[in-house]
Every structure is written in C-alpha cells, then in structure tokens.
C-alpha positions in Angstrom: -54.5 -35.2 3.8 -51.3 -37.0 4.7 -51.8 -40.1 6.8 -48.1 -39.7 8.6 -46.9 -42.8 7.8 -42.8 -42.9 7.6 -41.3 -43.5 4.7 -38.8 -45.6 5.9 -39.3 -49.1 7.1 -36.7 -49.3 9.8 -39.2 -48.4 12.5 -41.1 -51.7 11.5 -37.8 -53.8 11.6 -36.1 -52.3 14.7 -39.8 -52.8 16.7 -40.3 -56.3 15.2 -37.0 -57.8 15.5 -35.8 -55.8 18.8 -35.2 -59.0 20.7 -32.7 -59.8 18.7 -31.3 -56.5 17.3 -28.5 -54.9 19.6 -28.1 -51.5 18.0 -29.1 -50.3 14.4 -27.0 -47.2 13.1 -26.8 -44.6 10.0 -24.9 -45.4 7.3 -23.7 -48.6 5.8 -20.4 -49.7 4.3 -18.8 -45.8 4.9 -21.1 -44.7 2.7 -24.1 -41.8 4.5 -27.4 -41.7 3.6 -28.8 -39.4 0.9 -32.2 -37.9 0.1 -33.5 -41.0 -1.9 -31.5 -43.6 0.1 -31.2 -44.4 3.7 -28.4 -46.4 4.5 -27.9 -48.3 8.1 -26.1 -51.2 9.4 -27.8 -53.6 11.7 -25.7 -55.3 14.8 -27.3 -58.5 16.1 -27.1 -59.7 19.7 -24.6 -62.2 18.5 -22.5 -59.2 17.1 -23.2 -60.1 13.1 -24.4 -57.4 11.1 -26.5 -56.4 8.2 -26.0 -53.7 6.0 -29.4 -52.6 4.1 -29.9 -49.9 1.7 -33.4 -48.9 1.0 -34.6 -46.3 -1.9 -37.3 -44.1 -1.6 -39.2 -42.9 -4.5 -42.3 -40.9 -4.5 -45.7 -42.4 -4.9 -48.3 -40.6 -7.1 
C-alpha cells in the first residue's frame, strides 16, 4: 500500500518558507535534473538564491 508521500522535499520547503521565497525553479547551476537527483534553484524575496541538489534513493 503506498502512502503517497512525495519523494521530494521541495513541497515542505516552498509551503514552509513561502513568505520569504519569491520563485523556486528546475535546475540548478545549468545543470537539469535526473532520475536520482532533482536539482532547483531557490530566489528569495531579497533576490539571493540557493541552489540545492537532493538525491533520491530507494528505501527497502
């Protein structure tokens, strides 16, 4: 039974921190995303950004 949680954690940060967060889009650095990593960079209200990578593995 799967419990339809995402695997990706960017739903979390982007509902969490929307005050502050301006836009968050795919990719990071040039580089796309791939079917272990999602890449996105972050803008901030103040126009700063943060680039995050984050790799998903499998859970048995």
């Amino acid at each position: 039974m799967a419990l339809k949680i995402p695997k990706s954690n960017f739903r979390f940060i982007e509902n969490d921190f929307s005050d502050i967060i301006m836009e968050i889009r795919d990719g990071a650095n040039g580089l796309p995303n791939s079917a272990r990593t999602i890449r996105k960079t972050i803008v901030f209200t103040d126009l700063s950004k943060m680039y995050c990578v984050e790799d998903i593995r499998q859970v048995k």
